[in-house]
SEVOSE-112966 format. One line per 4 residues: their letters; for each residue x, y, z of N, C-alpha, C. Coordinates in steps of 0.1 Angstrom, whole numbers, plus 5000, padded with zeros to 4 digits. Layout:
REM residues N
a	X:Y:Z:X:Y:Z:X:Y:Z | ...
END
This chain:
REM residues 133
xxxx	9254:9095:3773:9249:9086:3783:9259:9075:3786 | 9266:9066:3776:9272:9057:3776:9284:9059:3781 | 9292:9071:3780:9302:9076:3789:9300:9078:3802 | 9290:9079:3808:9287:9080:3822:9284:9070:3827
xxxx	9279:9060:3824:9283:9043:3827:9296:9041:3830 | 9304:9044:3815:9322:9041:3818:9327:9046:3836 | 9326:9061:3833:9328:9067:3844:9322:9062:3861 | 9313:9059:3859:9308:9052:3876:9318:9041:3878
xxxx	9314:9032:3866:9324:9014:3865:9339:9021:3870 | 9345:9031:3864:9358:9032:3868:9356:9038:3880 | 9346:9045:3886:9349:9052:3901:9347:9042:3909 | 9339:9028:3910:9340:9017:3915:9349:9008:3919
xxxx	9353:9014:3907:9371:9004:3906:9379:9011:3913 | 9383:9022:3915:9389:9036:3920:9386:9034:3933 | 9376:9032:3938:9371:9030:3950:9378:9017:3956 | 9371:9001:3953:9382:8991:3954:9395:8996:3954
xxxx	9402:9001:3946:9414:9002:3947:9417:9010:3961 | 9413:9017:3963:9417:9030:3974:9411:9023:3985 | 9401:9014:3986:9402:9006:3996:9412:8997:4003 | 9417:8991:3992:9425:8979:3994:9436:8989:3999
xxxx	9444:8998:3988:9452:9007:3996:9452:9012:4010 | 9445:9016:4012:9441:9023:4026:9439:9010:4036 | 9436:9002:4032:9437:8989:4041:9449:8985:4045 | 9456:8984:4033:9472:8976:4035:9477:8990:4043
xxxx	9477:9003:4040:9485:9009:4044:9480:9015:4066 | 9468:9010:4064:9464:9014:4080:9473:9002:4087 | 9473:8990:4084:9473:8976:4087:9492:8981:4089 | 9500:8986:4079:9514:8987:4073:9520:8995:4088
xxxx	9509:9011:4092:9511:9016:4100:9513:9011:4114 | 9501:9004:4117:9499:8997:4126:9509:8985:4129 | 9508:8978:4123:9517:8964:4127:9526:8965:4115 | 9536:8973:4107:9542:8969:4099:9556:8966:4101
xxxx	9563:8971:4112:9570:8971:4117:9575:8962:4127 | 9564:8954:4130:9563:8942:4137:9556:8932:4129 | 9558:8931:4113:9553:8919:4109:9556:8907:4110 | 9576:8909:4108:9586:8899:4112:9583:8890:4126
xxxx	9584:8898:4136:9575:8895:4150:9567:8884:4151 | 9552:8890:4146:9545:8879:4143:9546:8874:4132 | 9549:8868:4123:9554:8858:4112:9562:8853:4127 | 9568:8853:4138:9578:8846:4142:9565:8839:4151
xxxx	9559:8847:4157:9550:8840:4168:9541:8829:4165 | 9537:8831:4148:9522:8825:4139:9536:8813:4139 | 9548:8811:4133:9554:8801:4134:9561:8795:4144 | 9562:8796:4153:9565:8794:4169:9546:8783:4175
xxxx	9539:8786:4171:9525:8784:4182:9516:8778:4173 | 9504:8781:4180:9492:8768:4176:9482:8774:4165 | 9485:8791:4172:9475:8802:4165:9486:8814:4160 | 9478:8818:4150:9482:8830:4144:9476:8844:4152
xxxx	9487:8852:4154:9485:8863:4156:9472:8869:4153 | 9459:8876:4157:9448:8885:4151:9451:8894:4141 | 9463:8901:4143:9469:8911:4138:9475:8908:4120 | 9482:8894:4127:9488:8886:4111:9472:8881:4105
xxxx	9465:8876:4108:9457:8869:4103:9449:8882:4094 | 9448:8896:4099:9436:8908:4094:9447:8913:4080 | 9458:8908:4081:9471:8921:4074:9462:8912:4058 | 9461:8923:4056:9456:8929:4042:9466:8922:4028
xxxx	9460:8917:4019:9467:8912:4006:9465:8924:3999 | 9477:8930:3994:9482:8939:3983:9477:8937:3968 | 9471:8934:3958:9472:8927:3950:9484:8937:3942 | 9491:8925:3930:9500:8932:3922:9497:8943:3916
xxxx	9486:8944:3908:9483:8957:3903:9485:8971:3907 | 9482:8972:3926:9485:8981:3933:9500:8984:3937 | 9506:8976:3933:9526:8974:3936:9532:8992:3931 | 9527:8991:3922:9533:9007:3914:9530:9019:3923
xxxx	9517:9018:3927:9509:9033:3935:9518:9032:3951 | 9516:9020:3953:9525:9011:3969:9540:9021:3968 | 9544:9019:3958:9559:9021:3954:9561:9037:3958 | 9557:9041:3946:9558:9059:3947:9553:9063:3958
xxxx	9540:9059:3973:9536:9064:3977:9553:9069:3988 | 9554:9052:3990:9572:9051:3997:9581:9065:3992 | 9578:9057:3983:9590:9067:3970:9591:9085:3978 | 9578:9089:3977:9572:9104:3980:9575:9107:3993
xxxx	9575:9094:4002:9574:9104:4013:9584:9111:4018 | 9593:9113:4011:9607:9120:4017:9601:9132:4014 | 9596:9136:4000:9596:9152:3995:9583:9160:4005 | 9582:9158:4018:9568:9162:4026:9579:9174:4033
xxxx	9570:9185:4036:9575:9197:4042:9572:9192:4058 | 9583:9197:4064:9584:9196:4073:9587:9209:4086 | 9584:9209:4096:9585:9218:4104:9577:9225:4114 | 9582:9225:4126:9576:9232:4136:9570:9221:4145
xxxx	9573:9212:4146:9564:9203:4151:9553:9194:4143 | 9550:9196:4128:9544:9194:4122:9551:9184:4108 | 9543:9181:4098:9544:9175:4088:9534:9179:4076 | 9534:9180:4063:9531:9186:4055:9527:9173:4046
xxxx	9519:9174:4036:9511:9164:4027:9527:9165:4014 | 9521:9154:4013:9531:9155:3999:9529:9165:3988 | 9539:9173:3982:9535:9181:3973:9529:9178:3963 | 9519:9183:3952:9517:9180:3942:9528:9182:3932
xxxx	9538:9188:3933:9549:9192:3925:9556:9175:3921 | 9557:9172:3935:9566:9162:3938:9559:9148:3932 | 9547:9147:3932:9530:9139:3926:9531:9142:3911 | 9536:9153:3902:9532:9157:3891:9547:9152:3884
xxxx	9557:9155:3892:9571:9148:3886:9574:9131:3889 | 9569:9126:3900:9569:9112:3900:9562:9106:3884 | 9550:9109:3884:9541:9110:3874:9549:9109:3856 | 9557:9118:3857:9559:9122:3843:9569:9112:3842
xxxx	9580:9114:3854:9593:9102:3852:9589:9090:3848 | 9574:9087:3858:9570:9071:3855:9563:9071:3841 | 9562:9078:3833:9555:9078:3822:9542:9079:3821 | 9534:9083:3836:9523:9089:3833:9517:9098:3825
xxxx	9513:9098:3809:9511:9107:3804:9494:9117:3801 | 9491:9103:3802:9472:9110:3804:9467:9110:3812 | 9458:9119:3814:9455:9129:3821:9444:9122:3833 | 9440:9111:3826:9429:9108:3833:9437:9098:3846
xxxx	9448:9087:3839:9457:9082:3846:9466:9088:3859 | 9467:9099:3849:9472:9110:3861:9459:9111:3872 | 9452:9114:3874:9440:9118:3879:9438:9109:3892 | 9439:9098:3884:9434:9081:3895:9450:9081:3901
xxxx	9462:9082:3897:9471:9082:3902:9475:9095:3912 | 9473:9107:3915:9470:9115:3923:9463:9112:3930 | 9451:9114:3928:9437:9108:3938:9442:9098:3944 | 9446:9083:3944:9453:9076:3951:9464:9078:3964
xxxx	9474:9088:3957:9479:9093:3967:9477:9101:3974 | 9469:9111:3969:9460:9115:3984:9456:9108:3991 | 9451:9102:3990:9440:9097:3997:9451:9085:4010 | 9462:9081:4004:9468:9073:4008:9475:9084:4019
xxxx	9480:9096:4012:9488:9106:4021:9480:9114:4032 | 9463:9110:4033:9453:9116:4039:9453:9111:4051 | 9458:9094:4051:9459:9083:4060:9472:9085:4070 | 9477:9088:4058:9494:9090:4067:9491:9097:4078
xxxx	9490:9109:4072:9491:9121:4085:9480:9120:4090 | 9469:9117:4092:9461:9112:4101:9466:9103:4111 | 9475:9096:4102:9481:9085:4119:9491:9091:4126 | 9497:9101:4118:9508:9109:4121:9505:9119:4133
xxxx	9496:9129:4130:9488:9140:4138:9488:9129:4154 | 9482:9120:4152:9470:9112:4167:9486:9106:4172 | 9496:9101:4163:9512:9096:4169:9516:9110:4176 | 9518:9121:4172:9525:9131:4178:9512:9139:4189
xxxx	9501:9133:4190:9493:9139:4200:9503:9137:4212 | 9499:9146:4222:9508:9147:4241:9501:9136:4246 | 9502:9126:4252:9498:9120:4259:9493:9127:4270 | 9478:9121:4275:9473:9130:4288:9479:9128:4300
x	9478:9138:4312:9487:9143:4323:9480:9131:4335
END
């Protein structure tokens, strides 16, 4: 019974985490590219940007998962018009290089990246939609 206490508290946490992720990285998609931009406008004016003001704090702890997600996205299949999720191959060797060695670590650190790579091509898919006629 006392192990399934553990287990909720960590899927709690798991959750926070994958929030905050998914936050920084919708926010990264959206305006990340134009953060410099506004950082120029918020210091130029009276008001800060909507946009700068919503961008999401990272906290440190997340810096690692942040990393590799970068890291990974080169190894995605590509082709035909399309884009492919990150391999698990590519998720299972990141993993071992960084010294992920247990299993459950591994687990939260997968699951993270999906979930982060779930977002990607989600914004990816609705970017390469045709624009209507």
């Amino acid at each position: 019974m006392g192990s399934g206490r553990g287990r909720r508290r960590g899927s709690a946490g798991s959750e926070r985490r994958r929030g905050k992720l998914l936050e920084a990285l919708r926010w990264s998609l959206d305006w990340g590219e134009r953060a410099e931009w506004l950082a120029e406008l918020a210091a130029e004016g009276d008001t800060v940007p909507a946009a700068l003001v919503r961008q999401p704090d990272l906290p440190d702890r997340l810096a690692f998962i942040w990393g590799a997600f970068h890291d990974l996205r080169g190894e995605r299949a590509l082709g035909f018009g399309s884009v492919g999720a990150i391999p698990w191959s590519a998720i299972d060797r990141y993993a071992r290089r960084s010294g992920l060695a247990d299993s459950d670590e591994f687990a939260r650190f997968a699951a993270l990246l999906r979930a982060m790579d779930a977002v990607w091509l989600a914004w990816m898919r609705e970017k390469m939609k045709p624009t209507g006629t």
